[in-house]
N, C-alpha and C positions, 0 to 999 in steps of 0.2 A: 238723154242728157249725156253731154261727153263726158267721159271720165276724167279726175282731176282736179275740175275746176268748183268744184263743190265747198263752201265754207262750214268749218263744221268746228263746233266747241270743245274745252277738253274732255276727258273722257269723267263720267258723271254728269255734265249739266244737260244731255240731248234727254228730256223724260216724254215717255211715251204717252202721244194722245187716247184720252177716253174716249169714250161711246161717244159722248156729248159734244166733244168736239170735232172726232172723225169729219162731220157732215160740213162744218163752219171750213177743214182744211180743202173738202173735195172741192166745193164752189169756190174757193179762192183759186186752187188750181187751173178749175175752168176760166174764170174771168181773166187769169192772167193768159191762158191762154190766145183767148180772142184779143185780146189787145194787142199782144202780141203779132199776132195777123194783123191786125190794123195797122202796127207800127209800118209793118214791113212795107203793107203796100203803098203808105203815104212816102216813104222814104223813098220807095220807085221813081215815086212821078216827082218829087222835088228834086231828086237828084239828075231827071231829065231835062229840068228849068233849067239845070246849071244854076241855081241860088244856092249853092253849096259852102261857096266861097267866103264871103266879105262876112256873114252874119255868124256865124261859126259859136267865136267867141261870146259874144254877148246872149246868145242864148243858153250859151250852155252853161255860163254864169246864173241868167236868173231861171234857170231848171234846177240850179242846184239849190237855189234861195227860196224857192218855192217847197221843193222836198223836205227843207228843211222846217218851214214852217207848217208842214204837214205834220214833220212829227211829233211838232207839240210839246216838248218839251227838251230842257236841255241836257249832254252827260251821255246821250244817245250815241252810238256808234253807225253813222251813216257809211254803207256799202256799195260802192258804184262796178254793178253786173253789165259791165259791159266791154266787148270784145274788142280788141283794139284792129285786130286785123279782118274785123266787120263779120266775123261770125255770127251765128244765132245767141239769142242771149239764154244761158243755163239756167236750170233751175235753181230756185232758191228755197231753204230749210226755215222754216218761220217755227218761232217758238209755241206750241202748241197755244199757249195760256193767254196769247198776245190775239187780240182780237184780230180781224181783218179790217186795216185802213183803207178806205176810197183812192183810187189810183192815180196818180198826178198827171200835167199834159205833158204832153212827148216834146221833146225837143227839135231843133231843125230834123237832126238824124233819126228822127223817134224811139229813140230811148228812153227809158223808163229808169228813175229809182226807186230802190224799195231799200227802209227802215228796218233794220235787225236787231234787237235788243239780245244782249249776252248776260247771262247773271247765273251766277254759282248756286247749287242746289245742296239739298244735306245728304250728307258723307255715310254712309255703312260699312260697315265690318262683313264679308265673308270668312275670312278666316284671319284671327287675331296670333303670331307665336312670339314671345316676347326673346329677344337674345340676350344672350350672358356675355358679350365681348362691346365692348364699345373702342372705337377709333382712339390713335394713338393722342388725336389732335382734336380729339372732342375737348368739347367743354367739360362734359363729364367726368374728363379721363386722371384729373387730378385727385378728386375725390372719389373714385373708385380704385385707387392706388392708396390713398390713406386708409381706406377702411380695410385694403388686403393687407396692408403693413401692421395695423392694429390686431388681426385676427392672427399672423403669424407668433406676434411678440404673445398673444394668450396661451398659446399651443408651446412657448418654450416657457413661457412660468408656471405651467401646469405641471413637468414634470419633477417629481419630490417635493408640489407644495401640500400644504397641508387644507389648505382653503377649497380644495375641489374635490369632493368624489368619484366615485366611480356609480350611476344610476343606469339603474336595468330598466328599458322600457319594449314595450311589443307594436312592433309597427307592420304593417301589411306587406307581406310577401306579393315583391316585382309581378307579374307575369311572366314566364319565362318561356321562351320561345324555342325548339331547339331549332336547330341546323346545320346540317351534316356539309360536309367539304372532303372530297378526297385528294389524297395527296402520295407521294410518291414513298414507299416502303422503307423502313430505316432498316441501314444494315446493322449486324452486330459480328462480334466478334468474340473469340475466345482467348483468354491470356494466360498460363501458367510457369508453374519456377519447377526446377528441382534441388534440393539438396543432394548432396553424394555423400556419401560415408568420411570422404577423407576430409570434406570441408567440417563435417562435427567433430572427427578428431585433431584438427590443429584448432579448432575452436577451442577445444575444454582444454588441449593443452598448453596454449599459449593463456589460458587463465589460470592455469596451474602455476604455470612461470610467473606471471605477474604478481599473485598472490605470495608466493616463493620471495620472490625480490622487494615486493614494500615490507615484509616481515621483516625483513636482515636490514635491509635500511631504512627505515622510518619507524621502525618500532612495531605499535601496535596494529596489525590489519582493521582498516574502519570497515564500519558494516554495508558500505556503500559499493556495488558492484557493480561493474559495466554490466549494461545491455545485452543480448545476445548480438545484435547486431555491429555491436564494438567490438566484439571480440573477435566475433568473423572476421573483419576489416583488417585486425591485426592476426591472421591465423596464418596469411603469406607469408607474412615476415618472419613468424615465429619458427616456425618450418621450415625456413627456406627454400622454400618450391614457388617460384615466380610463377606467378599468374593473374587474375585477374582480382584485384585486392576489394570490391564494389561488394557489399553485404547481400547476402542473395533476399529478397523480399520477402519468402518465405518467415527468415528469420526475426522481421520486426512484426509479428505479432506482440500484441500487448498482453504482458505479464509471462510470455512463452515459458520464461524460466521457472516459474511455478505451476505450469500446466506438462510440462515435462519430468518434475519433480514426482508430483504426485500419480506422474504411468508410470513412471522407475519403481513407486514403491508400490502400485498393485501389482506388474510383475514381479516384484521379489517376495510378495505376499506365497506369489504361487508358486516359486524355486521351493520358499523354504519351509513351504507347508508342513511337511514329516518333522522338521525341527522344531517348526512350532510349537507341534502339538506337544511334544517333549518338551519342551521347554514350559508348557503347563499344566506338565502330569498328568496329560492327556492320557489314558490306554489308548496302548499303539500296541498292535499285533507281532509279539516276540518270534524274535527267529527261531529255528528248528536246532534241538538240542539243548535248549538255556531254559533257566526255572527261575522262579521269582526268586529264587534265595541267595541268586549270585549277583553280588557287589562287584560294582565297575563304575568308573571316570570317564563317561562318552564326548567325546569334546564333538558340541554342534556346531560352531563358526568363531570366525577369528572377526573382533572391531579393528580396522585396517586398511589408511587410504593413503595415496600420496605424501598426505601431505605430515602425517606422522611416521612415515619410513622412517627408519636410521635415528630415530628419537629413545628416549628413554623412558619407561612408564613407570614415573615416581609414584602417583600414588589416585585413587579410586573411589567416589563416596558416587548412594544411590540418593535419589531424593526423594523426599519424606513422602510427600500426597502423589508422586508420581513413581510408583517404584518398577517402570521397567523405564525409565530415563537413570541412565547412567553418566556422568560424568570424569573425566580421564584429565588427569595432568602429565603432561609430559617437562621432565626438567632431569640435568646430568647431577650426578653426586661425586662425581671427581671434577678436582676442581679445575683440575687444566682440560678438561676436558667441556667447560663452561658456555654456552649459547643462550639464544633467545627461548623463552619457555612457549608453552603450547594447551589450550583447554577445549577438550573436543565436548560434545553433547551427543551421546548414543542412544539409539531407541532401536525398539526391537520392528517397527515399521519400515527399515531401512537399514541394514545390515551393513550395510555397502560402503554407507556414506555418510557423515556425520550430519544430524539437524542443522550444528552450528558450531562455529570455530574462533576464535581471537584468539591471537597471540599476546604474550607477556616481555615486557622488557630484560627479564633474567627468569632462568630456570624453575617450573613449578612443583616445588614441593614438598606441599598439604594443601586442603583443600576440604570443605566441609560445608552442606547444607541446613541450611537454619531447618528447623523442625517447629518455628512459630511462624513465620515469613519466609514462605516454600520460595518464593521467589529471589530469596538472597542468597549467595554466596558468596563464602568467606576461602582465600585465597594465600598461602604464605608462598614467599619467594627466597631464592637462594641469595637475595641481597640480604635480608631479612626483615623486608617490605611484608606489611599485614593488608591485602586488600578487599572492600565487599563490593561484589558484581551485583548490579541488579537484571536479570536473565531476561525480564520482560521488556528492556528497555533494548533500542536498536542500534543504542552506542557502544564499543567496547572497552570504552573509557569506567574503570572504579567509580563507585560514586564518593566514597570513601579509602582514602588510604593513608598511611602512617607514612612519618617524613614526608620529607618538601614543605618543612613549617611545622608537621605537626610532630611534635614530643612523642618521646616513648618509643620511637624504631630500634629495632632491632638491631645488632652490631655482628651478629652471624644469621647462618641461617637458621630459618623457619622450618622447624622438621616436625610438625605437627600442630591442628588447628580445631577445636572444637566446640561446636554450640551447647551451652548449658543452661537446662532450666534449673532456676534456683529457687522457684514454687512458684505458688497460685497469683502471689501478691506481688511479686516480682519480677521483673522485664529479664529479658532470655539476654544473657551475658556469651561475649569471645575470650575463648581462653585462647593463649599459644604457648609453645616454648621451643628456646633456641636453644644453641649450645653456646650463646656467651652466658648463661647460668641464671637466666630468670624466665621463672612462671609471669605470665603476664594477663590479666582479663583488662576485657577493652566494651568501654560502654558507648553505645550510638545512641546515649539521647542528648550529647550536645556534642556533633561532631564526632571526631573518636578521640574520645577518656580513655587513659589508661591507671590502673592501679597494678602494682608489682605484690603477686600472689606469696611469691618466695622467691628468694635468691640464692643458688643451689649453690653448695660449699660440700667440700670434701671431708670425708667422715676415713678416718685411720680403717683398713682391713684389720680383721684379727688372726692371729699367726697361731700356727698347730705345731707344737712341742711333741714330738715322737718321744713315748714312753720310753726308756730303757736307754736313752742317746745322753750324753754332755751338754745340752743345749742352751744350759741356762745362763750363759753369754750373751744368745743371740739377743735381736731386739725384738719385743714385743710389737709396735707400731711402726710404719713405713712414713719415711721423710718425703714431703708433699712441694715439691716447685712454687704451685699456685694451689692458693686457698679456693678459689673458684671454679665449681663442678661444672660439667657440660651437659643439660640435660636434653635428650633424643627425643623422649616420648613420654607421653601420661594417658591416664584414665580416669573419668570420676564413675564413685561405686554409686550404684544403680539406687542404694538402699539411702542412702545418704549421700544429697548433692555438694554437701560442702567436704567432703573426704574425695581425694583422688591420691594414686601411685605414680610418682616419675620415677623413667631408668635415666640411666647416665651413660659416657661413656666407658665409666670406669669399672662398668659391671654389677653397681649394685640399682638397688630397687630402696626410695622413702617413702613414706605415707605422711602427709601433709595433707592440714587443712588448710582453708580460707582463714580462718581467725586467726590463726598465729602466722606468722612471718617471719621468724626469727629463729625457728627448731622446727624438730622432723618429729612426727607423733610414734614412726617408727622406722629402723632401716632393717633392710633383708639383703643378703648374703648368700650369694651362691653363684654368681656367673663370673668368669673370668675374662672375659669379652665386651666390649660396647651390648647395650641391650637396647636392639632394635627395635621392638614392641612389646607393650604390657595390655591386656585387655581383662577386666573383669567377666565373671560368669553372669549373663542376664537371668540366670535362676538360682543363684545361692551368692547373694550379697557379701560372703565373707571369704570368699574363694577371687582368686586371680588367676592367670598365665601369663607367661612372658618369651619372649625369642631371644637369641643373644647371638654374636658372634662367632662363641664357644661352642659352636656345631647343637647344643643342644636346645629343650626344651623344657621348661619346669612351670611346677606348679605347685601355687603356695598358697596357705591359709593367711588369713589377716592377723591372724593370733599367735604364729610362730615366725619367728625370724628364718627360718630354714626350712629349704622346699621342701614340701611332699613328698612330689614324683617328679623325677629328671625323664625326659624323653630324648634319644637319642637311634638315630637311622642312617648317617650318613658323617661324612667327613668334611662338609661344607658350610660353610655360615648361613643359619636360619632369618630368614629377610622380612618375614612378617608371619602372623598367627590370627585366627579367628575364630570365635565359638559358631558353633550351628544356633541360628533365633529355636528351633523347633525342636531339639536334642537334646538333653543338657547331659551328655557324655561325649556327646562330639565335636572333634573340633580336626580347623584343616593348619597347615602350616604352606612354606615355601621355602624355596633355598637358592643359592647362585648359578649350580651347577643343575637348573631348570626342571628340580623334583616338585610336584606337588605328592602332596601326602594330606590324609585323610584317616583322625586316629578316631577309637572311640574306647573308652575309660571300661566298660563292661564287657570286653572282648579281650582286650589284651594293652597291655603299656611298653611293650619291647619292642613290638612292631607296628607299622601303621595297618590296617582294615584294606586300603583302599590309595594303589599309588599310580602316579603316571608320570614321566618324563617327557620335557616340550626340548626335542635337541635343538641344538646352535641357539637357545634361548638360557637369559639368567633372570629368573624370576623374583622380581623388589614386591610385589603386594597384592593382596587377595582380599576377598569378600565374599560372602555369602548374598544370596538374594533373600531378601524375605519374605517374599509371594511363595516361591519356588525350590524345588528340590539343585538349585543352583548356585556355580562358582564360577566369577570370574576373575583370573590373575593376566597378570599384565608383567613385561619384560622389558629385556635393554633394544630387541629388535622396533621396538613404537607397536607391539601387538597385544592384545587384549582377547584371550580365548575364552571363549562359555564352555563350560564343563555342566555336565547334567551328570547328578550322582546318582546311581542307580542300586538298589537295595538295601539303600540307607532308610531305618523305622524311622517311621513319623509317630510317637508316643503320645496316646491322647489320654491328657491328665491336665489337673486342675488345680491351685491349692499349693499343697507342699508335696505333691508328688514327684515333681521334676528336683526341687532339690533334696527329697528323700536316694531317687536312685542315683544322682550323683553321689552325694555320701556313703551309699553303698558300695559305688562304683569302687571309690577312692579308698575305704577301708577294706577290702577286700584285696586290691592292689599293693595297698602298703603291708598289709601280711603277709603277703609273698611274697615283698620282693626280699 
């Protein structure tokens, strides 16, 4: 059969014959075959007649009218197999199912038709995949756009509403298939920075400057610090060494400045080890020659940085639950000599370098740690501004202070400030006093309260009549300019919180309580100088000391108006005094001319036990530690020395033992002298 010409259905209707029919297509085969033959050779010999011609048409019309009623019915699709250019006629494809029709007569040309019925068969699935995209321009494609627009608008009100959960279910892990792919090696690379020495040092010093200059003009330093990174940036400039002003990367590590902090101070852990351990009565192995019975004033370190140079160190207090934090004021006491004040925080973690620092708008000083609320301090200024700092907070702003609205400021300065408990039932009270002439206690439970304690008034000196003289002319009392006293300083006794002593500048010393306001319970007699400081004995209630200008030192009972015992060692104004917590026959002083001294009442009262001189230094105030066999005084240089006193008794007694051997001390001493 030639290729080509074959008719053939679309793909599904051709089904293949069974067994039963096989046999019915082979003899169809053959019979078409012989006719076939037949046709050809009757077509020979008519074609030799030449009757070719004239009959053509009309039989090949009713050859077609006859096939047609061969097939017997109508709708049929009649196929006429035959060749135009008089080739053999091809086979034909009969539907298996369709029986074999009896063969119709040939036409002039003997040609044959044959009937082919075409009819669609049922449909199978080999393989079924359903797809997820449908055409832009389907029908579908409208409503598969609304239901994706609807699933979106779900997924954005789901999130913060409250109407949906979150449900945990277990579904069947994928199959996972691996497979590997190789690919071409990634390079890396290495990056780093250096810092140099001189880039740290214009770093911290162009923060020194900065810190320097917001102080002097803007007041108070906030607690808020550049960066390390910002400061680098400005360390070219500060310097003036041009170069490249780009922060080096190293430098912005996060939090740097306190991971730099904390290796400063375990290095200086290990400088100041040997100090240390002195400094907590550690046994330390004494040097060759020296016994334990020789007293000495070992000075371990100086408190001292930048930024208190050239400062003055008014005044000192430790604080209560934390006693090796120390706090420093720095403020000038001449007055032309007046600046911004200054409050450092020293610990013995960091020798070097202060915890923490704010400056004040006028010169500091007093200064005094609540002993109820370790957290507060209380602050007097040489305006004679009262203020409380709260330490824990990372402002440097007061949380409280007097004036600017609030009543009761001071109209000189503040030259002393201290927390008083006044019992169990009663809230921890601020006392202060100026030298415009009032005591003043200040209440923080609505803001700050002030009540005026006393109002200090001048008391006539009493005049000494030389026996055997004409004097009885002279005048008995001294004519007074102003009625109103100046008072420096006070103490309240230890035994009784509502009794305290203030000096004055006129030299003497009142005993005043809280209940009266109006009179003095007693006045004492004996300094001819301003009196710098009075401090009661923390083991005999009825005992005090006092410093004065008058180069000396005295010491007075509560019961006589006239000192005990005058102490005197030098020809300079005594600038502060303090009892030992731990002795109660010792005590240390200070002076201008940068003596410290170290008496003790059972050794001797002419001369001090235990002295040292700080040159080019004038020494305003001192302290005892209370943990420790330690002293630190503080100068006009801004420096703060630690003294460790060495072979000074630590007396261990209980009771009235302490103020038994001070009374020994003291009457032993007034016999002799």
């Amino acid at each position: 059969m030639p290729p080509g010409k074959a008719v053939q259905g679309t793909p599904g209707n051709s089904i293949p014959a069974e067994n039963s029919t096989s046999d019915a297509y082979t003899m169809e085969r053959m019979s078409m075959s012989a006719r076939f033959s037949r046709s050809t050779s009757d077509r020979t010999q008519e074609g030799s007649t030449g009757s070719f011609g004239g009959g053509y048409e009309s039989n090949h019309r009713s050859a077609e009218k006859e096939e047609r009623e061969m097939a017997g019915y109508s709708g049929e699709t009649v196929a006429t197999n035959r060749d135009r250019k008089g080739g053999a006629r091809p086979e034909t494809w009969l539907d298996a199912t369709t029986p074999a029709k009896p063969r119709g007569r040939a036409d002039e040309h003997g040609e044959y038709r044959d009937c082919i019925s075409l009819r669609e068969s049922d449909t199978f699935w080999l393989l079924g995949v359903p797809g997820r995209c449908v055409a832009s321009d389907s029908p579908e494609a409208t409503a598969v756009e609304e239901a994706n627009g609807r699933y979106r608008s779900l997924l954005k009100a789901r999130q913060g509403s409250e109407l949906y959960v979150d449900v945990a279910i277990q579904t069947v892990n994928n199959i996972v298939k691996s497979k590997e792919i190789q690919s071409v090696s990634e390079s890396c690379t290495q990056k780093h920075s250096q810092v140099t020495g001189w880039e740290i040092h214009d770093a911290f010093h162009a923060n020194q400057a900065e810190v320097t200059q917001e102080g002097l003009q803007d007041g108070p330093v906030t607690s808020e610090k550049p960066t390390s990174a910002a400061r680098l940036g400005k360390s070219s400039v500060a310097s003036g060494v041009a170069g490249n002003t780009s922060p080096s990367p190293s430098l912005e590590i996060v939090d740097l400045d306190g991971a730099m902090a904390n290796m400063e101070k375990a290095i200086l852990q290990n400088v100041y080890h040997e100090k240390m351990l002195l400094y907590r009565d550690h046994h330390v192995v004494q040097k060759e020659g020296s016994t334990k019975n020789d007293r000495a004033i070992m000075h371990l370190w100086n408190f001292r940085c930048g930024l208190t140079d050239g400062r003055n160190v008014s005044c000192v207090a430790w604080n209560k639950i934390k006693p090796d934090l120390l706090v420093v004021g720095y403020g000038e006491f001449d007055f032309t000599s007046q600046r911004d004040g200054l409050v450092a925080f020293w610990s013995l973690k960091n020798p070097d370098n202060p915890e923490r620092t704010f400056a004040t708008p006028f010169g500091v000083t007093a200064l005094d740690f609540s002993s109820t609320n370790y957290n507060l301090l209380a602050v007097g200024l040489y305006d004679g501004t009262v203020s409380i700092y709260d330490v824990r907070a990372l402002t440097d702003k007061p949380v409280l202070e007097s004036g600017h609205g609030v009543p009761g400021k001071h109209s000189d300065p503040v030259w002393k400030v201290r927390w008083v408990k006044r019992g169990p039932d009663r809230d921890e009270a601020l006392v202060s006093i100026s030298t415009d002439g009032r005591v003043t206690q200040w209440s923080l439970k609505k803001g700050l309260e002030y009540i005026d304690l006393m109002k200090l008034k001048r008391v006539a000196r009493k005049t000494t009549v030389v026996v055997g003289t004409n004097n009885s002319s002279a005048p008995q009392t001294e004519a007074f300019i102003s009625r109103r006293g100046s008072g420096t300083c006070f103490d309240f006794s230890a035994k009784d919180a509502s009794i305290y002593v203030t000096g004055t500048e006129d030299g003497m010393l009142h005993k005043c309580s809280c209940s009266y306001s109006e009179q003095y319970l007693e006045s004492y007699f004996g300094h001819n100088g301003p009196v710098h400081q009075v401090r009661w004995s923390p083991f005999a209630s009825n005992v005090f000391i006092s410093a004065s200008a008058d180069w000396t030192i005295k010491l007075w009972k509560e019961e006589s108006s006239n000192p005990v015992l005058t102490f005197q060692s030098g020809n300079e104004q005594i600038s502060d005094v303090c009892w030992s917590p731990t002795n109660p026959t010792v005590f240390a002083s200070t002076s201008l001319d940068g003596r410290l001294e170290v008496w003790d009442l059972s050794m001797s009262t002419l001369k001090p036990i235990m002295s040292t001189t700080v040159l080019g230094e004038k020494l305003s105030c001192l302290m005892f530690s209370e943990t420790s066999p330690i002293i630190v005084a503080g100068g006009h240089g801004g420096i703060v020395g630690v003294f460790r006193l060495v072979g000074i008794e630590r007396p261990v007694g209980d009771g009235n033992e302490p103020r038994r051997r001070l009374d020994e001390a003291m009457a032993s001493d007034f016999s002799t002298a």
